[in-house]
N, CA, C and O atoms as CSV, one atom per row, in Angstrom:
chain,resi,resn,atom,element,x,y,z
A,1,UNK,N,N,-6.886,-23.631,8.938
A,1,UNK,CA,C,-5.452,-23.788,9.028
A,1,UNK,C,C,-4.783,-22.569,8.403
A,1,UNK,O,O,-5.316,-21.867,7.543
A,2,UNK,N,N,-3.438,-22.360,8.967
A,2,UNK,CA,C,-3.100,-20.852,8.982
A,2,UNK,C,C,-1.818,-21.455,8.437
A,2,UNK,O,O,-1.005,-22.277,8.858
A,3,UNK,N,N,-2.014,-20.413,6.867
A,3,UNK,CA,C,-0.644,-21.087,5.197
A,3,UNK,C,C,0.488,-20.392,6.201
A,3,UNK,O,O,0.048,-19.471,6.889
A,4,UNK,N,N,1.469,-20.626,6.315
A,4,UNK,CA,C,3.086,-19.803,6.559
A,4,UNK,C,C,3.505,-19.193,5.339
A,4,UNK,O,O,3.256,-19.601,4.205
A,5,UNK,N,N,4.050,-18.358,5.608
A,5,UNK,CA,C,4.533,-17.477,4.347
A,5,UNK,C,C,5.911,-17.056,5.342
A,5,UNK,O,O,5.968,-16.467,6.422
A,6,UNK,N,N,7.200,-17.767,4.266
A,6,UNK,CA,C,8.317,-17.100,4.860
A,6,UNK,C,C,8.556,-15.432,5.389
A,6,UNK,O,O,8.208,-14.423,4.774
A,7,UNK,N,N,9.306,-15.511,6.809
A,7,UNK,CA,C,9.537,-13.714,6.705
A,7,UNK,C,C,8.391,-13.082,6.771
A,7,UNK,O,O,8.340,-11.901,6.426
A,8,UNK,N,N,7.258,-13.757,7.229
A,8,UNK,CA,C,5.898,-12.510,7.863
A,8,UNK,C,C,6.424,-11.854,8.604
A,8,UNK,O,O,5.907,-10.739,8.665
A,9,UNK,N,N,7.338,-12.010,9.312
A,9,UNK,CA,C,7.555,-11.215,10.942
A,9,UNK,C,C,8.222,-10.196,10.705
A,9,UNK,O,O,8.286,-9.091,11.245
A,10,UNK,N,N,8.935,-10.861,9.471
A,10,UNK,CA,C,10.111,-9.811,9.090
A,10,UNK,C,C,9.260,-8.203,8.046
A,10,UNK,O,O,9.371,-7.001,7.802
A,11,UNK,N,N,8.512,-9.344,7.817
A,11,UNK,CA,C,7.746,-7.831,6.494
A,11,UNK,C,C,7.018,-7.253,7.380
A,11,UNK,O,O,6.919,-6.028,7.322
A,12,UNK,N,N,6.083,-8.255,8.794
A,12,UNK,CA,C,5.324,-6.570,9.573
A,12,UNK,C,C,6.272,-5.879,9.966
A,12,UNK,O,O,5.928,-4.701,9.866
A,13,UNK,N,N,7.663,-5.995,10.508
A,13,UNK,CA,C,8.223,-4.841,10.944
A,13,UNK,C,C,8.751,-3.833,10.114
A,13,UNK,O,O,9.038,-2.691,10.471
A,14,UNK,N,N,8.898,-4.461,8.654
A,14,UNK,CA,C,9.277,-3.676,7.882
A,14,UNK,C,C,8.723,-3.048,7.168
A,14,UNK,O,O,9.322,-2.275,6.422
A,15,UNK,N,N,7.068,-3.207,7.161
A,15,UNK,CA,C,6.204,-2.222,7.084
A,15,UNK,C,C,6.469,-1.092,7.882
A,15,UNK,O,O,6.886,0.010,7.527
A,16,UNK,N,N,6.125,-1.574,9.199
A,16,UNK,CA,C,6.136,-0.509,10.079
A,16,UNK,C,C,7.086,-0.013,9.846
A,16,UNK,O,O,6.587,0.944,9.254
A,17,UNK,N,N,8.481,0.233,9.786
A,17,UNK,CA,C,9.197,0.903,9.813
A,17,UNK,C,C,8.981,1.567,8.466
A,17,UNK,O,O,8.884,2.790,8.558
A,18,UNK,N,N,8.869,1.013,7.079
A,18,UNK,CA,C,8.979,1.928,6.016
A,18,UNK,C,C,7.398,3.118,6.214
A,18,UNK,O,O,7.416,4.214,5.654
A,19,UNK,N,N,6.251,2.698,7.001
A,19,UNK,CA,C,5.290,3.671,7.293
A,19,UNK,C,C,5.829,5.117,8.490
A,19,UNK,O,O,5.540,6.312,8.422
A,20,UNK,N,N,6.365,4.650,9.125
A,20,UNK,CA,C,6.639,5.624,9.936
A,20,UNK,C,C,7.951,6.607,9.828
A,20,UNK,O,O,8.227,7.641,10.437
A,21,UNK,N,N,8.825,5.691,8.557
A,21,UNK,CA,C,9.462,6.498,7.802
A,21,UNK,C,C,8.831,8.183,6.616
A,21,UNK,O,O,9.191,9.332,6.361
A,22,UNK,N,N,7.598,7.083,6.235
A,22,UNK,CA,C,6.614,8.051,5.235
A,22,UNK,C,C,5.850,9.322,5.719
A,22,UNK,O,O,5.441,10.198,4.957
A,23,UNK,N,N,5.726,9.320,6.875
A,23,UNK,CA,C,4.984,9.934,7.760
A,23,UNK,C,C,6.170,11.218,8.403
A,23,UNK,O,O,5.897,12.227,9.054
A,24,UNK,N,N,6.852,10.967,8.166
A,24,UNK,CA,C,7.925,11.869,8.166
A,24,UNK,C,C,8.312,13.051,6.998
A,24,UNK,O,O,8.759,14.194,7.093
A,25,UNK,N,N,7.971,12.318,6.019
A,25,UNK,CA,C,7.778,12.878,4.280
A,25,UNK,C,C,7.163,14.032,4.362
A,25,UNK,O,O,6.235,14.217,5.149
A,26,UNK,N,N,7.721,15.144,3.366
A,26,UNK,CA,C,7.078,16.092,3.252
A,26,UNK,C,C,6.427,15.552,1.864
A,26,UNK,O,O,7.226,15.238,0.982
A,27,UNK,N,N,5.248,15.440,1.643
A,27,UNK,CA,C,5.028,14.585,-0.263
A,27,UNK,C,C,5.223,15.738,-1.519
A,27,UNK,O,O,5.781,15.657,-2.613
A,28,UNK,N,N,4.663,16.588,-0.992
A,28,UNK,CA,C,4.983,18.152,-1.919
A,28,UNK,C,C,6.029,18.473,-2.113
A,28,UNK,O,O,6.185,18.989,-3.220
A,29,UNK,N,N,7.239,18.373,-1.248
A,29,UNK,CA,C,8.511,18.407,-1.531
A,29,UNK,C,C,9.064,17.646,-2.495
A,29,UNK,O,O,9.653,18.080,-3.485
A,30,UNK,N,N,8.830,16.194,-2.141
A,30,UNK,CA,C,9.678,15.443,-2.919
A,30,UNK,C,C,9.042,15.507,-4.485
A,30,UNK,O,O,9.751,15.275,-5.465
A,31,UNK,N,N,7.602,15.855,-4.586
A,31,UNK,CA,C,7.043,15.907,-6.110
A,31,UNK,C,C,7.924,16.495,-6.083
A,31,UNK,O,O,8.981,15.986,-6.455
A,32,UNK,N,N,7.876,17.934,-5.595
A,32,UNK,CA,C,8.865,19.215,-6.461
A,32,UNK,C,C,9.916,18.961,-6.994
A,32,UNK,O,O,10.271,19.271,-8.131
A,33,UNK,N,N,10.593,18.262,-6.043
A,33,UNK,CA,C,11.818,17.669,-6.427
A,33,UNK,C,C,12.271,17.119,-7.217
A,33,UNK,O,O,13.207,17.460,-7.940
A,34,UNK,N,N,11.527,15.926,-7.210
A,34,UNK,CA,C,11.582,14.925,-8.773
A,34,UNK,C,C,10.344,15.223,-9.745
A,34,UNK,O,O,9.578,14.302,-10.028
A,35,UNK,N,N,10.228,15.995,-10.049
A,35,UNK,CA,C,9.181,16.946,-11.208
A,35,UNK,C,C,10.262,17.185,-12.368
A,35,UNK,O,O,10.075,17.139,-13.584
A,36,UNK,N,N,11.108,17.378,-11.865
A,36,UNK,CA,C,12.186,17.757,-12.827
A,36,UNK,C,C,12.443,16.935,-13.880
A,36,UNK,O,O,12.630,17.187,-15.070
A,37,UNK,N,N,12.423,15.745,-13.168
A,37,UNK,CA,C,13.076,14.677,-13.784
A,37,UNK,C,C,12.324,13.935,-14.632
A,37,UNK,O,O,12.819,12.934,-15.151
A,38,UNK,N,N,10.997,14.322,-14.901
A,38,UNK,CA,C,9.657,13.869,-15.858
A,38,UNK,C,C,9.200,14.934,-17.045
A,38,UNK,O,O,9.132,16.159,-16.953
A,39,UNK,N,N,8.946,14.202,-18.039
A,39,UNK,CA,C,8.741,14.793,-19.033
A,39,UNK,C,C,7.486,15.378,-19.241
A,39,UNK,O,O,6.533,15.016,-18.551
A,40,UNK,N,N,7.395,16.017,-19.885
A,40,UNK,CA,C,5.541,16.818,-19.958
A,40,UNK,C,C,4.684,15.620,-19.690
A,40,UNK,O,O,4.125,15.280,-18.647
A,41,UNK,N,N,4.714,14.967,-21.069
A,41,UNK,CA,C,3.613,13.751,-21.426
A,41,UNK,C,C,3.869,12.891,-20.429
A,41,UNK,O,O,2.908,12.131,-20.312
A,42,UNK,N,N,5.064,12.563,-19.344
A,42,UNK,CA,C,4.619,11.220,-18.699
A,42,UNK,C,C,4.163,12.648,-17.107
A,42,UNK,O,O,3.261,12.260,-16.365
A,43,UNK,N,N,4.679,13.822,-16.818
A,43,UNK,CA,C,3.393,14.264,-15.840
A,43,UNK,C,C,1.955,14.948,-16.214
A,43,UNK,O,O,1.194,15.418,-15.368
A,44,UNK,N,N,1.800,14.932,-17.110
A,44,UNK,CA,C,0.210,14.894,-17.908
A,44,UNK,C,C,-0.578,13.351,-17.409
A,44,UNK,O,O,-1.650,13.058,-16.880
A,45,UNK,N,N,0.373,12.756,-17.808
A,45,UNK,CA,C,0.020,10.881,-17.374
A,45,UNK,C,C,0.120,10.323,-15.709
A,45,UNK,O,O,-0.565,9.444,-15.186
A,46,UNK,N,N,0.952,10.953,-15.238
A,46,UNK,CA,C,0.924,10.766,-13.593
A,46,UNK,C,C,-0.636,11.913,-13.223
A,46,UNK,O,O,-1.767,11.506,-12.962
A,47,UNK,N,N,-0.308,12.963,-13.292
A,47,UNK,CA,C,-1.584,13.617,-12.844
A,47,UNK,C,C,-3.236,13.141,-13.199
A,47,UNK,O,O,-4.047,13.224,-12.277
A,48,UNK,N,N,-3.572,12.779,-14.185
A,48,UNK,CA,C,-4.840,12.257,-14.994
A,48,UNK,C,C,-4.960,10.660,-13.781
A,48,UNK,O,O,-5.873,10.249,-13.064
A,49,UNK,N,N,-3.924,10.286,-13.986
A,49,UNK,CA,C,-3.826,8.318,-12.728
A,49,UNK,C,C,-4.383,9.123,-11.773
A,49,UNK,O,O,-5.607,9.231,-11.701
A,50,UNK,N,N,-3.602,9.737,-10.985
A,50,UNK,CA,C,-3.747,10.643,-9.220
A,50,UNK,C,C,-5.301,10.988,-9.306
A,50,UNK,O,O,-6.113,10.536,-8.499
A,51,UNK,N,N,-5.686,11.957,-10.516
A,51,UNK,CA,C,-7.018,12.418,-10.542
A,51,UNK,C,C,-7.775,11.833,-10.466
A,51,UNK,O,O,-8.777,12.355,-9.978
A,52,UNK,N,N,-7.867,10.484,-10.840
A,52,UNK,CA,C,-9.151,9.680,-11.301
A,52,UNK,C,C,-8.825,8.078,-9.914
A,52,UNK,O,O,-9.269,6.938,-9.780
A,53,UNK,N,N,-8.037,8.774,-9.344
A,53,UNK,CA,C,-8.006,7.657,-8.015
A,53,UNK,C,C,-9.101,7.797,-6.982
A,53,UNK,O,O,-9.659,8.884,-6.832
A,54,UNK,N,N,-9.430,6.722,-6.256
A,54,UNK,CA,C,-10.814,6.945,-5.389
A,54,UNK,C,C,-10.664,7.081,-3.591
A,54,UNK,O,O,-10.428,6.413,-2.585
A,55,UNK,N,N,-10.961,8.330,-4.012
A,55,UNK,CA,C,-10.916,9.205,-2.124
A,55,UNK,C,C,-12.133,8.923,-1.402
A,55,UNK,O,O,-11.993,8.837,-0.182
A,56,UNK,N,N,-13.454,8.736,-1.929
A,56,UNK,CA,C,-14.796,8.900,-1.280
A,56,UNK,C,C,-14.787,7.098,-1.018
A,56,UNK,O,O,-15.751,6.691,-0.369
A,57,UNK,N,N,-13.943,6.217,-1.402
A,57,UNK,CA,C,-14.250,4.525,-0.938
A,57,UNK,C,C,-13.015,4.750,0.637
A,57,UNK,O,O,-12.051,5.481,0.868
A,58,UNK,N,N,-13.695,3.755,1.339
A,58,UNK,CA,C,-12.571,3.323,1.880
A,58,UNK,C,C,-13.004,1.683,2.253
A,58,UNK,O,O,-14.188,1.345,2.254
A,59,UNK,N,N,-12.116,0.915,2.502
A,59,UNK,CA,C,-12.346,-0.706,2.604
A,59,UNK,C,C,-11.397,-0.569,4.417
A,59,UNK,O,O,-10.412,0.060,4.801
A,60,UNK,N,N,-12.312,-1.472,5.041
A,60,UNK,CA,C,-12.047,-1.895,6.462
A,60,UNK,C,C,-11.567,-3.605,6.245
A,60,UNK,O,O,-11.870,-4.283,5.264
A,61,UNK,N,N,-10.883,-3.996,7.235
A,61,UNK,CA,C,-10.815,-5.571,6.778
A,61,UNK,C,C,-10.583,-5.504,8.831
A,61,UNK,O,O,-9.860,-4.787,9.524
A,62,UNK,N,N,-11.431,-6.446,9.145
A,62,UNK,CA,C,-11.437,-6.752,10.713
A,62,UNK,C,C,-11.098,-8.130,10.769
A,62,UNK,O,O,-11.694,-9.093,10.287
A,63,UNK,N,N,-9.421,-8.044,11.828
A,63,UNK,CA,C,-8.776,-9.194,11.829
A,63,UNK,C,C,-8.368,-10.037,10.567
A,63,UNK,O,O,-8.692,-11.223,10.513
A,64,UNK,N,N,-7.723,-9.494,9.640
A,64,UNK,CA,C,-7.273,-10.509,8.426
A,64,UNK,C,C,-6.453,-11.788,9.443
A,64,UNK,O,O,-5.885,-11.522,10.502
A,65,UNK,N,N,-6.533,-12.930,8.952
A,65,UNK,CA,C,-5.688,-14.051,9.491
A,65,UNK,C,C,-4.952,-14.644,8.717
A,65,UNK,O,O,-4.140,-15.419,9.224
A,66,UNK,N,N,-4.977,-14.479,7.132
A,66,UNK,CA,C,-4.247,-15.792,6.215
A,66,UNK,C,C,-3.298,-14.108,5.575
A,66,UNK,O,O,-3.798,-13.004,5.363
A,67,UNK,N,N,-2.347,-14.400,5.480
A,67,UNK,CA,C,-1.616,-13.055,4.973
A,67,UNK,C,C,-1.497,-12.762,3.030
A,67,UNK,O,O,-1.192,-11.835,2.280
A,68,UNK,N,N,-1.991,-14.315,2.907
A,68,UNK,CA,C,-2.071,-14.548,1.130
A,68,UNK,C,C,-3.342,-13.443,1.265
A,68,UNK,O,O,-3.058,-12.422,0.638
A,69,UNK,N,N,-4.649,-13.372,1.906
A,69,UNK,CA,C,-5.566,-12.920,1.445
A,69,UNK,C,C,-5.768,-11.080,1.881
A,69,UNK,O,O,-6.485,-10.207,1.392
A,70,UNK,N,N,-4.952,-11.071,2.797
A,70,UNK,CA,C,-4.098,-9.645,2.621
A,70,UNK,C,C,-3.587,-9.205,1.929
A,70,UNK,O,O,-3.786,-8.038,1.590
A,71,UNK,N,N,-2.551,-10.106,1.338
A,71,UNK,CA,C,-1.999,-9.218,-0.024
A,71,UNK,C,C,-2.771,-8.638,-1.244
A,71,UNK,O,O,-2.475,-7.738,-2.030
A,72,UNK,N,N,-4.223,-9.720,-1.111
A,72,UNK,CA,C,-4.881,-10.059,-2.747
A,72,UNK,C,C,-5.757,-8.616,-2.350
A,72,UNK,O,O,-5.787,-7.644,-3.105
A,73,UNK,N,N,-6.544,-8.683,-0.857
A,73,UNK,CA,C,-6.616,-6.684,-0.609
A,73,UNK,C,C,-6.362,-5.981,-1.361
A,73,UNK,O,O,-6.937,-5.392,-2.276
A,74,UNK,N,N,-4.968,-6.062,-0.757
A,74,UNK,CA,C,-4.279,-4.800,-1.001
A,74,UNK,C,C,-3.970,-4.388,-2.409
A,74,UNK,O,O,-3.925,-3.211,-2.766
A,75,UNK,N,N,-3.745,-5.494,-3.245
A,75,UNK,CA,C,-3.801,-5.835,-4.607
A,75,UNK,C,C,-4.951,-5.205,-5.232
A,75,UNK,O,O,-4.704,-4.392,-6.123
A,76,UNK,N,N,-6.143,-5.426,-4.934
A,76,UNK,CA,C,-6.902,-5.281,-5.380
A,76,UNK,C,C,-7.534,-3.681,-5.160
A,76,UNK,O,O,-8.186,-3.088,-6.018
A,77,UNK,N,N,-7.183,-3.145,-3.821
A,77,UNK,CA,C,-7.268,-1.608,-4.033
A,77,UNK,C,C,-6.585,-1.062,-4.522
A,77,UNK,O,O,-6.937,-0.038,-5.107
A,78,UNK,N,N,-5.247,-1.491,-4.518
A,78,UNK,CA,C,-4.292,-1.192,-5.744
A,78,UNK,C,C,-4.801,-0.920,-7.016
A,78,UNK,O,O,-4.859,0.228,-7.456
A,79,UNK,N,N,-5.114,-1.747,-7.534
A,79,UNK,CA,C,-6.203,-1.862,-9.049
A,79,UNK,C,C,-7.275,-1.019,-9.098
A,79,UNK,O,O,-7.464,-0.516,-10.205
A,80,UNK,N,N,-8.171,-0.660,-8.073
A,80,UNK,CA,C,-9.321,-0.321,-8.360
A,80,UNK,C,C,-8.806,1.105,-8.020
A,80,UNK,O,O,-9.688,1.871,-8.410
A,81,UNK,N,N,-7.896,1.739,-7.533
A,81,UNK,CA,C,-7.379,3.123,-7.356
A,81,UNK,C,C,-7.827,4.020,-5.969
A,81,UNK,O,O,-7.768,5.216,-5.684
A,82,UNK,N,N,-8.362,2.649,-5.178
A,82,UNK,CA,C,-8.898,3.091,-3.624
A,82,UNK,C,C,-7.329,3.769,-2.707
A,82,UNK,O,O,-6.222,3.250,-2.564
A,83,UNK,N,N,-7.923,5.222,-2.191
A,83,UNK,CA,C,-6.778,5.575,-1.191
A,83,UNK,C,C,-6.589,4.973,-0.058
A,83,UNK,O,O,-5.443,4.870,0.378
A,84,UNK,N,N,-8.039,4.287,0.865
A,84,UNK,CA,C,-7.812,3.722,1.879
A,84,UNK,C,C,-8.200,2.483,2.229
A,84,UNK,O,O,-9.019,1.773,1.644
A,85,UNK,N,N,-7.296,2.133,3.666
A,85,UNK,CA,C,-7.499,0.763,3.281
A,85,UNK,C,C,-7.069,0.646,4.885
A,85,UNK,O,O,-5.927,0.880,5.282
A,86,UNK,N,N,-8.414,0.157,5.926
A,86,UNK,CA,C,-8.135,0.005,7.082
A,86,UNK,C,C,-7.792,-1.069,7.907
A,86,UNK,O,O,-8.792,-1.785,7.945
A,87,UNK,N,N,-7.062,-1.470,8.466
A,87,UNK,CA,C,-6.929,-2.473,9.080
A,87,UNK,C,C,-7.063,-2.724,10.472
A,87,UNK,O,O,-6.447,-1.975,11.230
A,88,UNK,N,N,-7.778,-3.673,10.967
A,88,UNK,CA,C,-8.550,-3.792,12.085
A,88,UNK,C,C,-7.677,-5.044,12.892
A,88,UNK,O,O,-7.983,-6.229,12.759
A,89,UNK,N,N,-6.390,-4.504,13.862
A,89,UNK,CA,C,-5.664,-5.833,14.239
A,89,UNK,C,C,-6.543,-6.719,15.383
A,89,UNK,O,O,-7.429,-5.984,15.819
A,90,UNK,N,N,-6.574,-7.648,15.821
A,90,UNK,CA,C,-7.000,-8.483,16.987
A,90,UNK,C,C,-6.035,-9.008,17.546
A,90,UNK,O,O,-5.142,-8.470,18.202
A,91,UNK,N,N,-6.229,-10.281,17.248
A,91,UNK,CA,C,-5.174,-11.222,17.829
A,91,UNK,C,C,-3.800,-10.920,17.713
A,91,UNK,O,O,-2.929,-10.681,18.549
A,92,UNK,N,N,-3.809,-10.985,16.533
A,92,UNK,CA,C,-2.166,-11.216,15.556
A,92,UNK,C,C,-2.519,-9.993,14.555
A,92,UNK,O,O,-3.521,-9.472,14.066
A,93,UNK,N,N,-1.415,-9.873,14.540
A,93,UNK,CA,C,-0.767,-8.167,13.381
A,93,UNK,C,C,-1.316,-8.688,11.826
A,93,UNK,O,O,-2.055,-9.555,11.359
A,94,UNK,N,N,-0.775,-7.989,11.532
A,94,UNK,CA,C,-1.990,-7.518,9.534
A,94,UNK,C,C,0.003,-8.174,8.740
A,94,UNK,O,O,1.130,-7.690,8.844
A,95,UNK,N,N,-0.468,-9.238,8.141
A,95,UNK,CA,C,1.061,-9.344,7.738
A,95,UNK,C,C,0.506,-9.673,6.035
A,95,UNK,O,O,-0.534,-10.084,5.519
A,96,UNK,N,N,1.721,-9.273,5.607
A,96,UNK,CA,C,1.229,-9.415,3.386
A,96,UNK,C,C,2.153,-10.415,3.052
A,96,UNK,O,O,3.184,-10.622,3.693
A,97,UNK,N,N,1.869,-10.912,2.257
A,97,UNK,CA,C,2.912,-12.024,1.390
A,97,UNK,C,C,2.843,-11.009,0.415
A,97,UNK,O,O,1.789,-10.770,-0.174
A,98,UNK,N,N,4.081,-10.280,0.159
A,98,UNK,CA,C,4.571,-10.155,-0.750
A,98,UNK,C,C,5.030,-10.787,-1.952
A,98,UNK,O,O,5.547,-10.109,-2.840
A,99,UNK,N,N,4.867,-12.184,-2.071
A,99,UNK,CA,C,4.736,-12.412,-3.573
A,99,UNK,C,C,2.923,-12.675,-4.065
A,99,UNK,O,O,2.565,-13.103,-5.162
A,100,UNK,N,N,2.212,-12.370,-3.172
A,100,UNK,CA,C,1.318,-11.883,-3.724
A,100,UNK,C,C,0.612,-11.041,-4.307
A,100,UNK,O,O,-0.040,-11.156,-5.345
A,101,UNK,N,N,0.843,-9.545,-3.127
A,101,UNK,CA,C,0.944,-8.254,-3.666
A,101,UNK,C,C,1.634,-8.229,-4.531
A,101,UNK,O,O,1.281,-7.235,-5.165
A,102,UNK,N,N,2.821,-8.894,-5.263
A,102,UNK,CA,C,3.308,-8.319,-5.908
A,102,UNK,C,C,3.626,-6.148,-6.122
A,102,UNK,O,O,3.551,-5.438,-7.125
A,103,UNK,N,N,3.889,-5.881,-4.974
A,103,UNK,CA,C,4.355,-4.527,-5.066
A,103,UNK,C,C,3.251,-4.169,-4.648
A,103,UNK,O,O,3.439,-3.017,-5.039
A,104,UNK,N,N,2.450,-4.126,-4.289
A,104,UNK,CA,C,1.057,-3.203,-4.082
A,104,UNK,C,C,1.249,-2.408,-1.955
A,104,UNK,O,O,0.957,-1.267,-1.596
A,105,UNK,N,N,1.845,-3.640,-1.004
A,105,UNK,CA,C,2.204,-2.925,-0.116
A,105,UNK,C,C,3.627,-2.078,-0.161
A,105,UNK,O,O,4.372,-1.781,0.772
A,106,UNK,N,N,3.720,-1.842,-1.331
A,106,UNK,CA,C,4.744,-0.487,-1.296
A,106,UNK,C,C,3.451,0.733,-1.455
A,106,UNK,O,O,3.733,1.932,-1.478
């Protein structure tokens, strides 16, 4: 049985749209940009996080169906500092409950 989570429909599109917004991003720019606005010790502390994040993992998930257990994913590469994170649609689209992620599909 498949949980409802208010506003799935509404958060896949608004994924999509905030991804294809990102993809537009120059990312080097905007560091530059807001570099300014950080103090030594907290970009000493952003750079050391970035460094020690994990590029050589990546996690596949084929056909997620319950969107609670999408979020806990995404959550969880969140935590462990994984860059990628693939999603394999079928049937039905890749949708997050955001009060699960709690922030992690940003």
């Amino acid at each position: 049985m498949r949980r409802s989570t208010p506003n799935c429909s509404f958060v896949a599109q608004e994924q999509r749209r905030l991804l294809a917004a990102l993809d537009a991003l120059d990312v080097a720019a905007v560091a530059r940009t807001l570099e300014e606005f950080v103090t030594d010790e907290r970009r000493a502390r952003l750079r050391g996080v970035i460094a020690s994040r994990l590029d050589a993992v990546t996690v596949a998930m084929d056909a997620p169906h319950d969107p609670h257990n999408g979020a806990a994913v995404l959550r969880s590469c969140d935590a462990f500092g994984l860059q990628r994170l693939h999603i394999i649609e079928r049937a039905e689209p890749f949708l997050v409950s955001n009060t699960i992620s709690r922030g992690s599909e940003r």
